[in-house]
Every structure is written in C-alpha cells, then in structure tokens.
C-alpha positions as a Markdown table, in Angstrom:
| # | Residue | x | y | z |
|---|---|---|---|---|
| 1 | Unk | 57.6 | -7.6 | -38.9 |
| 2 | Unk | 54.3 | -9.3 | -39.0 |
| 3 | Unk | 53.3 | -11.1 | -36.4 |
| 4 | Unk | 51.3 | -14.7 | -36.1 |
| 5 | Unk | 47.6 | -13.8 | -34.4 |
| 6 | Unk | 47.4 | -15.6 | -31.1 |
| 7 | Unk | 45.8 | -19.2 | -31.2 |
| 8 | Unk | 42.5 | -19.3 | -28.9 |
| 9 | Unk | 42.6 | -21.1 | -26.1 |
| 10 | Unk | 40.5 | -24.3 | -25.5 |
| 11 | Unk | 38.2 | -22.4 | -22.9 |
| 12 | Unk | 38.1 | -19.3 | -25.1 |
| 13 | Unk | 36.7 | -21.2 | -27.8 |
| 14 | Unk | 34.2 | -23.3 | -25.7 |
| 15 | Unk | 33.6 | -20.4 | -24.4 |
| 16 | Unk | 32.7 | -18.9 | -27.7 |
| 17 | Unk | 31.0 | -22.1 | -28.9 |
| 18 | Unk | 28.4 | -21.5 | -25.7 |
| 19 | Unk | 27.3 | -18.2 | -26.3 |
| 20 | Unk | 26.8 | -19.4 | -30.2 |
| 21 | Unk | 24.6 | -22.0 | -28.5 |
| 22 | Unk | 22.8 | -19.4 | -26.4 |
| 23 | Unk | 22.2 | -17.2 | -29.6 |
| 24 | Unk | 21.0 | -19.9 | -31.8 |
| 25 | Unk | 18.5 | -21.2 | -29.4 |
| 26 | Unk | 17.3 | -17.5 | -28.8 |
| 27 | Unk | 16.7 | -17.5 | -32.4 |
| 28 | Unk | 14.8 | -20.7 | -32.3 |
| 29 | Unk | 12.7 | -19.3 | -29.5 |
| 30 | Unk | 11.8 | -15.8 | -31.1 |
| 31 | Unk | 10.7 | -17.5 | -34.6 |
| 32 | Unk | 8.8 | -20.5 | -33.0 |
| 33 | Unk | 6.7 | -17.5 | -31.1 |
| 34 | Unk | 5.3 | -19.3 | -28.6 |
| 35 | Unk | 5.8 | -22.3 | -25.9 |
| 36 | Unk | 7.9 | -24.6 | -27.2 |
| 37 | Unk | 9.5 | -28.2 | -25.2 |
| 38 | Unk | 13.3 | -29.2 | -24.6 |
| 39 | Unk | 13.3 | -31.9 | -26.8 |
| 40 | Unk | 11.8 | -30.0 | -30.2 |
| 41 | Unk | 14.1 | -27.3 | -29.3 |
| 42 | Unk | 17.6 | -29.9 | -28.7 |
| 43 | Unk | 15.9 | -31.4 | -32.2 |
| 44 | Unk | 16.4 | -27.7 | -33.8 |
| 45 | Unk | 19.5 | -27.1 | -32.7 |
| 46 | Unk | 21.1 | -30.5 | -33.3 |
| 47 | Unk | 22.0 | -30.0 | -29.6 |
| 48 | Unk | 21.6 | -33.0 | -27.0 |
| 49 | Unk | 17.9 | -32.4 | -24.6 |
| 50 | Unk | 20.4 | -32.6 | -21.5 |
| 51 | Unk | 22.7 | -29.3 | -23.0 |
| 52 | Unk | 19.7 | -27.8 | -24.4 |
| 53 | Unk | 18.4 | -27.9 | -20.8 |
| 54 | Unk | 21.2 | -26.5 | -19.2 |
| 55 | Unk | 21.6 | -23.5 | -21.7 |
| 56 | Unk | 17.8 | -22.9 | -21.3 |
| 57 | Unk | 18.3 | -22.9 | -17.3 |
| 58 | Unk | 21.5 | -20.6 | -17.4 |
| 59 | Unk | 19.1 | -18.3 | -20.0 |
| 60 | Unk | 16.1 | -18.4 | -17.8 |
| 61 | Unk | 18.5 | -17.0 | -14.4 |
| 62 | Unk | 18.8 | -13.9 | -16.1 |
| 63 | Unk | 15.2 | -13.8 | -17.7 |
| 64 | Unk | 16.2 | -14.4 | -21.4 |
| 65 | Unk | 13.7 | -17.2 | -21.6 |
| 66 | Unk | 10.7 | -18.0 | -19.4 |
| 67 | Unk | 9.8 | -21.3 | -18.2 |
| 68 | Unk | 5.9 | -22.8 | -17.5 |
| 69 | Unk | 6.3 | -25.4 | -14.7 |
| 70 | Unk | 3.1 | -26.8 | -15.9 |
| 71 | Unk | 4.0 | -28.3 | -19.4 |
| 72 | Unk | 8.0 | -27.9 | -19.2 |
| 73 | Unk | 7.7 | -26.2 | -22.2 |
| 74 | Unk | 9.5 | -22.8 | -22.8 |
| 75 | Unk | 9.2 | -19.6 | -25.0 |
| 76 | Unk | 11.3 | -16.1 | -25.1 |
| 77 | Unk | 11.6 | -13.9 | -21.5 |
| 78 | Unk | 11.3 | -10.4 | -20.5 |
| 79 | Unk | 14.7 | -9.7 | -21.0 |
| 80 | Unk | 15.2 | -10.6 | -24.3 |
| 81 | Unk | 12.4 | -8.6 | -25.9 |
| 82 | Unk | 13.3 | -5.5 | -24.0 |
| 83 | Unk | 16.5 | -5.8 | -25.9 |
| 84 | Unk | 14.8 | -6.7 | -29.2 |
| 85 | Unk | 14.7 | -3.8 | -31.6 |
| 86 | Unk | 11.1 | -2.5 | -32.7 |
| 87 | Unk | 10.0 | -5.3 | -30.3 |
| 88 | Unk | 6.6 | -3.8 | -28.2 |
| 89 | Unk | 7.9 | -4.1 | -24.8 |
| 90 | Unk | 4.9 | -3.2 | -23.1 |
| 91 | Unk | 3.0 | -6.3 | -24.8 |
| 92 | Unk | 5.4 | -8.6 | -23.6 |
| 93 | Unk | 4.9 | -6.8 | -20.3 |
| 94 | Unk | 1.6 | -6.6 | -20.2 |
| 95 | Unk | 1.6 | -11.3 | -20.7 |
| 96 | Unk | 3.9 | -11.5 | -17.9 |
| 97 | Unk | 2.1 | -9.1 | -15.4 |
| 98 | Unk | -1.6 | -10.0 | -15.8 |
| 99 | Unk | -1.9 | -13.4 | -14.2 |
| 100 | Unk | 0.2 | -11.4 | -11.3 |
| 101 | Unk | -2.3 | -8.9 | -11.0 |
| 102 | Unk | -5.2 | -10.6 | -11.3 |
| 103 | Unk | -4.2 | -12.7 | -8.7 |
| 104 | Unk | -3.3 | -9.6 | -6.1 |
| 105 | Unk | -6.5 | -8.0 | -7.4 |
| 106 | Unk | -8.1 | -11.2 | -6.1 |
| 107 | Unk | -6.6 | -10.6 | -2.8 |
| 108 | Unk | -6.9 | -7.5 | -2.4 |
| 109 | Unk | -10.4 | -6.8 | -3.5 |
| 110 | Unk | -8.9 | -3.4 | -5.0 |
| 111 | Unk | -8.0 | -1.4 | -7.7 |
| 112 | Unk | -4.5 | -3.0 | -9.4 |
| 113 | Unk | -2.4 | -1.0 | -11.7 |
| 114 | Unk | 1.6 | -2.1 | -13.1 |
| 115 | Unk | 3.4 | 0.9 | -14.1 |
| 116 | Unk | 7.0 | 0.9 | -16.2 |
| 117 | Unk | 9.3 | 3.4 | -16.7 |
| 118 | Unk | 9.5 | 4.3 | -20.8 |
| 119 | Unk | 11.0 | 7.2 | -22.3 |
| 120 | Unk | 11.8 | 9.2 | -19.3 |
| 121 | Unk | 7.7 | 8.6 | -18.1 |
| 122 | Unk | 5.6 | 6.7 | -15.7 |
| 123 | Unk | 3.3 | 4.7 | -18.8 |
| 124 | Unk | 0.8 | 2.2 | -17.5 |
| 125 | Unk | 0.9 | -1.5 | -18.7 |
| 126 | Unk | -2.2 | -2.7 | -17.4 |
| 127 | Unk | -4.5 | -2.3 | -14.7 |
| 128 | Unk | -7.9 | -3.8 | -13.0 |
| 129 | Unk | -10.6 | -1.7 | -11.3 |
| 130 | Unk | -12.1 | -3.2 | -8.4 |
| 131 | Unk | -15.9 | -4.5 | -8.3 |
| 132 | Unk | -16.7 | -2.4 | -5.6 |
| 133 | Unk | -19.5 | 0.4 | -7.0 |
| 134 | Unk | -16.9 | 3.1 | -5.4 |
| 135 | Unk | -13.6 | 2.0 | -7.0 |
| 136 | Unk | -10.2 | 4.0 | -8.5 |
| 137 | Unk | -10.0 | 4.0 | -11.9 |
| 138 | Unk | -6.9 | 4.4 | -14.3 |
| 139 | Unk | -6.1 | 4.5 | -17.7 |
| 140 | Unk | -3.8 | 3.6 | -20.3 |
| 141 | Unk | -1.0 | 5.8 | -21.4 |
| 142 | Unk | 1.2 | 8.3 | -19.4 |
| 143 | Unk | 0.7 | 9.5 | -15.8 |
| 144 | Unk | 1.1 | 12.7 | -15.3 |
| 145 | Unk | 2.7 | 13.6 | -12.3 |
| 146 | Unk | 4.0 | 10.2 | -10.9 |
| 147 | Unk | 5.4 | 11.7 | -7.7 |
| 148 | Unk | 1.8 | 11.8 | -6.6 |
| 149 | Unk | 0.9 | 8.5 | -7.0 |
| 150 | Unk | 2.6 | 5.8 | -4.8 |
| 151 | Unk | 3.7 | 3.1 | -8.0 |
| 152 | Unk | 5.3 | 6.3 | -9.5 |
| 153 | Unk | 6.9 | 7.2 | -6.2 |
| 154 | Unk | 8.2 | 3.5 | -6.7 |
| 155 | Unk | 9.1 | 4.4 | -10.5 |
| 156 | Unk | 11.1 | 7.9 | -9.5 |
| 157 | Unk | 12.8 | 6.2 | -6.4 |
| 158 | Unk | 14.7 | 3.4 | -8.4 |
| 159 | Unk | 15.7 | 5.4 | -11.3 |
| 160 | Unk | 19.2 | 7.1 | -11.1 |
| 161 | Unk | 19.8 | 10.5 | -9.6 |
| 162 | Unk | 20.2 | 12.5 | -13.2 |
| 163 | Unk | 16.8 | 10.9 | -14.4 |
| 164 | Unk | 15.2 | 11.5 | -11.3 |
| 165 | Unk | 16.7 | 15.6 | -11.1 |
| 166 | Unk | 15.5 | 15.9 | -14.8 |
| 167 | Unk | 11.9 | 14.8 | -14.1 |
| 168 | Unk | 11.6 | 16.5 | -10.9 |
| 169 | Unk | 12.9 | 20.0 | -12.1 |
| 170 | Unk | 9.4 | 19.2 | -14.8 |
| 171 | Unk | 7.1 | 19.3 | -11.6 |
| 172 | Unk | 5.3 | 22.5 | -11.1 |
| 173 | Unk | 4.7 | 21.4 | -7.2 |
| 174 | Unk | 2.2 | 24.1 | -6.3 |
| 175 | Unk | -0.3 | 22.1 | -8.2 |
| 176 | Unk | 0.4 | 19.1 | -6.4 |
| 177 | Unk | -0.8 | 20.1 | -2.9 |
| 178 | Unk | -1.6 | 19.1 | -0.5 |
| 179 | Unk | 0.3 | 16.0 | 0.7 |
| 180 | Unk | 2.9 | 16.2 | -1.9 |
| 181 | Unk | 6.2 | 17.3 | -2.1 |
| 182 | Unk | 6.4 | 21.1 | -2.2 |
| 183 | Unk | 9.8 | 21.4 | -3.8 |
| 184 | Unk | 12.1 | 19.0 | -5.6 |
| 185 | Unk | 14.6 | 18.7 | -2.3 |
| 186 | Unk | 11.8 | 18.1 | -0.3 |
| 187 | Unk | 10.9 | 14.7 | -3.3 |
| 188 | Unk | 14.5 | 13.8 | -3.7 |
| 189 | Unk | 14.5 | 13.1 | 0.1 |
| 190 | Unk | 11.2 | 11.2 | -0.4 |
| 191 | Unk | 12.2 | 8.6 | -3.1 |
| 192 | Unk | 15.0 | 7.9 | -1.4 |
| 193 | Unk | 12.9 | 7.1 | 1.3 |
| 194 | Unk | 11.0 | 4.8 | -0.6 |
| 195 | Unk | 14.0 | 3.3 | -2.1 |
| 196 | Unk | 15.1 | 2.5 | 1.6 |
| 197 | Unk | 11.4 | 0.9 | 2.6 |
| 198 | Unk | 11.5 | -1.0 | -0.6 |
| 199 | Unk | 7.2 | 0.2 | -0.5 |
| 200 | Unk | 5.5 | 3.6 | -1.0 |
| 201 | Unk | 2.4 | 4.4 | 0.5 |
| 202 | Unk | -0.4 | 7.9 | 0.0 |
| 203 | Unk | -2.8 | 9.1 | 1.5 |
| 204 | Unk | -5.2 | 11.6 | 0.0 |
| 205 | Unk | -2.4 | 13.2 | -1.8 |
| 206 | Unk | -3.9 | 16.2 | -3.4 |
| 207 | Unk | -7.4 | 15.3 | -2.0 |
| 208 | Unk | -7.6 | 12.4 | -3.8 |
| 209 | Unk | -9.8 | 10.6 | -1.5 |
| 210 | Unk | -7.6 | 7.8 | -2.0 |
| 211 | Unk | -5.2 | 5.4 | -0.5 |
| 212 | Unk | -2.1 | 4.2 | -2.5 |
| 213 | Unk | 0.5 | 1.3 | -1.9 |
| 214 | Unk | 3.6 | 0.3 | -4.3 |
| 215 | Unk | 6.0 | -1.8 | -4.7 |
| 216 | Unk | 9.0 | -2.6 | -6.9 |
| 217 | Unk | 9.6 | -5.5 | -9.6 |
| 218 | Unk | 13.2 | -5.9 | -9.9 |
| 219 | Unk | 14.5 | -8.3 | -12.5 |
| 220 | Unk | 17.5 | -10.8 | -12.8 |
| 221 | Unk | 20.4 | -8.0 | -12.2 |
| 222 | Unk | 18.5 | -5.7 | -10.0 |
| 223 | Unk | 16.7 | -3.3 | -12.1 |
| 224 | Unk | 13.5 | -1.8 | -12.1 |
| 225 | Unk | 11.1 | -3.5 | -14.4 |
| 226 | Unk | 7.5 | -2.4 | -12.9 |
| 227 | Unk | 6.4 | -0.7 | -9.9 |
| 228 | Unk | 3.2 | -2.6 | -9.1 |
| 229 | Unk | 0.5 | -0.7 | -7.2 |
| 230 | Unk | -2.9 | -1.2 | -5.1 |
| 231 | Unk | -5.7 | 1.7 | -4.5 |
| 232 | Unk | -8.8 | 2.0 | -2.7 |
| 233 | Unk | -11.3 | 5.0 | -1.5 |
| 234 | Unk | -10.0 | 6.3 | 2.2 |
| 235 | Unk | -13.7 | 6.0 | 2.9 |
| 236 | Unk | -13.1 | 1.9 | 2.9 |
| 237 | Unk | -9.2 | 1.9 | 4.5 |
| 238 | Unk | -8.4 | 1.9 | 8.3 |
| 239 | Unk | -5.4 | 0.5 | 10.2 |
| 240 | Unk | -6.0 | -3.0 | 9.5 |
| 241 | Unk | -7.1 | -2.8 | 6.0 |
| 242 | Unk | -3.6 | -0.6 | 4.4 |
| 243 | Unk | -1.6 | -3.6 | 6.5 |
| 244 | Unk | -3.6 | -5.7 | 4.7 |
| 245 | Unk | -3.1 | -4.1 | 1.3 |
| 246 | Unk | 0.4 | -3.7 | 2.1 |
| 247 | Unk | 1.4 | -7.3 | 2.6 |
| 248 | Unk | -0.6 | -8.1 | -0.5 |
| 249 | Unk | 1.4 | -5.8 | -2.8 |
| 250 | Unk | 5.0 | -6.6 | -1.2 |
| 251 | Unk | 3.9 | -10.8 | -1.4 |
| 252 | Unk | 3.0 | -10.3 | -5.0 |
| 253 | Unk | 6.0 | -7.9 | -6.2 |
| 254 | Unk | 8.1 | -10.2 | -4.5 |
| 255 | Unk | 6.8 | -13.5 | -6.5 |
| 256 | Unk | 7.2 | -11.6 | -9.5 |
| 257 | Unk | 10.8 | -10.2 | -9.0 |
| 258 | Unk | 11.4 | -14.0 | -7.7 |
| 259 | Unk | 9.7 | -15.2 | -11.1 |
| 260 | Unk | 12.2 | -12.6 | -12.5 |
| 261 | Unk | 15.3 | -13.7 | -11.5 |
| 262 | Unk | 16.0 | -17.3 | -11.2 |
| 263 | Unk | 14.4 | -20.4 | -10.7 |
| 264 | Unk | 13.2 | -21.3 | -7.1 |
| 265 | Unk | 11.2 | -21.3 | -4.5 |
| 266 | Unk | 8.7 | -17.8 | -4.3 |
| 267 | Unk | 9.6 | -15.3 | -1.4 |
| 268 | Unk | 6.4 | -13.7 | -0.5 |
| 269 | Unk | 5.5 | -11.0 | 2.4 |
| 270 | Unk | 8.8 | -9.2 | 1.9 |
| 271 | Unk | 10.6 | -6.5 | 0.0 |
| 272 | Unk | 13.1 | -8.3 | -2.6 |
C-alpha cells in the first residue's frame, strides 16, 4: 500500500526557506567579488535590508561573510572560500592576515610569519622581515621540519593525534638537534604541551641563533586556521624583551580568532 509523503511542518519549511536565503545571498556575495552594502544586497535578493541584515549577522558568527565596520559594507568570509572548490585558499588567507601582521610587526619590531596547515604541511601564507640589519628571514612555500619552529609547533599541536603520529613518524630527529625533540614520544608530549599553554616558544633550536614565539588562530567552531608567529636574533632577546614579544603575539592571535568568530568586542593579551 502506498503511502501519502508526510506534509512539512511550518518550522521545517521556514526553516528550509532560511538556509535558501543564506545560499542565495552567498551567491550574491561570491559573484559581486568584493565589498558590497546591506541595502544593494536586500535589493538583489528581493529580501527586506532588516532580514538581509540578520542573515548576514547570523553568516558573519560563523565566518561565512566578513564585515568592515568602517563602511558597513560586506563581502564573502574565510569560511566560505575554504569550502569553495578550486577556490585559492591561501589568497583569501593571505587579505585577511596582512593588516594583522603588519600591525604585530609594528609592535613588535620583529620578524612576522602566519603559517596554515595544507595538505598534511606547515605552508606559509605571508610573512614580514623586520627592519633591523640582523633580522630572520622566511619564505614562501613549505617548511620543512615544523616541529622546529615555534608557529609549526602551534600547527602540529592543534591538529589531531593520527595527523600529528603520521607527520612525526616523517621526522628524522637526529637532524634536528640540539633543542629539539629527539624522538616522536618525546614531540607528542611537547605539542600537547603547547596545546595546553595555548603559546609555543624556542630558543636556539638547532643553533639557530634565534628566538621563536606562536600562537594559534582558531576560527568560529574552534579550529585551527593559522598559527601566527614572531622571531628575532637571541643576540637582541632577554627576559623582558620574549615577555614582550609574547604578549604581542597572544594580543594579536587573539583579535584575530575574535575577528574570526563573531562580532564583538576584541580580547587581546590572552590565549582564545
């Protein structure tokens, strides 16, 4: 015997009708490719400005869109290119990161670099060198051998313990002395470390000369999106100066996993 299909309830089908909303005005955003206002958006999507504003509000909590206080204008987040297919991630990346940077590089008067996790490898997104005449350099492209450096320490320790085994068993650790790991217990037990201090700090790891601090960018669910990182030559660090360097790199991975999540007023000085 056949039977009737079951009629939708009214909340199912508001339901329904808002995540159609939410879809359309994704679309909207992606093809208008840039900063876009409330209004010209509500006029697109035959929608009324107040319900286009809440949709963009509930979109912006969880980084789908991205909002400039400045103009009240609005144009497509973090999280929705990351899920776009063939989308360049690290370009998208790279436009939210740098006014971040430039302002802790300002601060800091050091060496900045944001690293993401891509493809099962610590990849660089951008970086700026410091001024000084002695100053750490990076590059673009994959780091080899993150567990040396503190931002990939960062990377390793918020990844899950299968990705973190498979990379680790990949380290040949009597290349990485001194002041690294010597085994992959021994680096286990550090990331999880830095997992628990929410910061990762060097110092002179493999005779480096240099000193390291990290931090973690978490976005609207708690994921790691970037591990953002400050270095300068041990010849120019003492006491003061890595507390220094360290409240800079928490205050500014902090504004940006604030940025990140929702809305609201900027935490600074502390861990998310």
């Amino acid at each position: 015997m056949i039977q009737p299909a079951p009629v939708p309830s009214r909340s199912s089908r508001a339901t329904v009708q808002s995540v159609e909303k939410a879809l359309r005005l994704l679309q909207v955003l992606d093809r208008h490719g840039s900063w876009i206002g409330v209004r010209e958006l509500a006029r697109q999507l035959q929608l009324s400005p107040p319900a286009t504003h809440t949709l963009l509000k509930t979109l912006q909590a969880a980084s789908f869109v991205e909002a400039n206080p400045a103009s009240r204008q609005y144009r497509l987040g973090l999280a929705a290119v990351r899920l776009g297919a063939g989308a360049d991630p690290q370009q998208q990346m790279r436009r939210f990161a740098r006014p971040y940077i430039e302002t802790l590089a300002e601060r800091s008067d050091e060496t900045i670099v944001v690293l993401a996790w891509q493809h099962e490898q610590a990849v660089v997104v951008d970086w700026i060198q410091a001024g000084h005449t002695l100053a750490v350099t990076h590059h673009h492209g994959v780091v080899e051998h993150p567990i040396v450096f503190a931002s990939g320490r960062v990377l390793l320790a918020y990844q899950d313990r299968d990705t973190q085994v498979r990379h680790l068993r990949t380290e040949d650790y009597a290349k990485l002395a001194p002041n690294a790991p010597r085994d992959a217990t021994e680096a286990l037990a550090l990331l999880d470390q830095v997992a628990r201090d929410g910061i990762a700090v060097t110092d002179n790891v493999g005779n480096s000369g240099v000193v390291a601090v990290g931090a973690p960018v978490l976005d609207a669910i708690g994921r790691l999106v970037f591990a953002v990182g400050c270095s300068a030559p041990l010849t120019r660090i003492d006491p003061a100066r890595l507390a220094h360097l360290r409240e800079r790199v928490l205050e500014i991975a902090a504004e940006m996993t604030q940025k990140l999540r929702a809305p609201g007023p900027v935490a600074t000085g502390r861990t998310p």
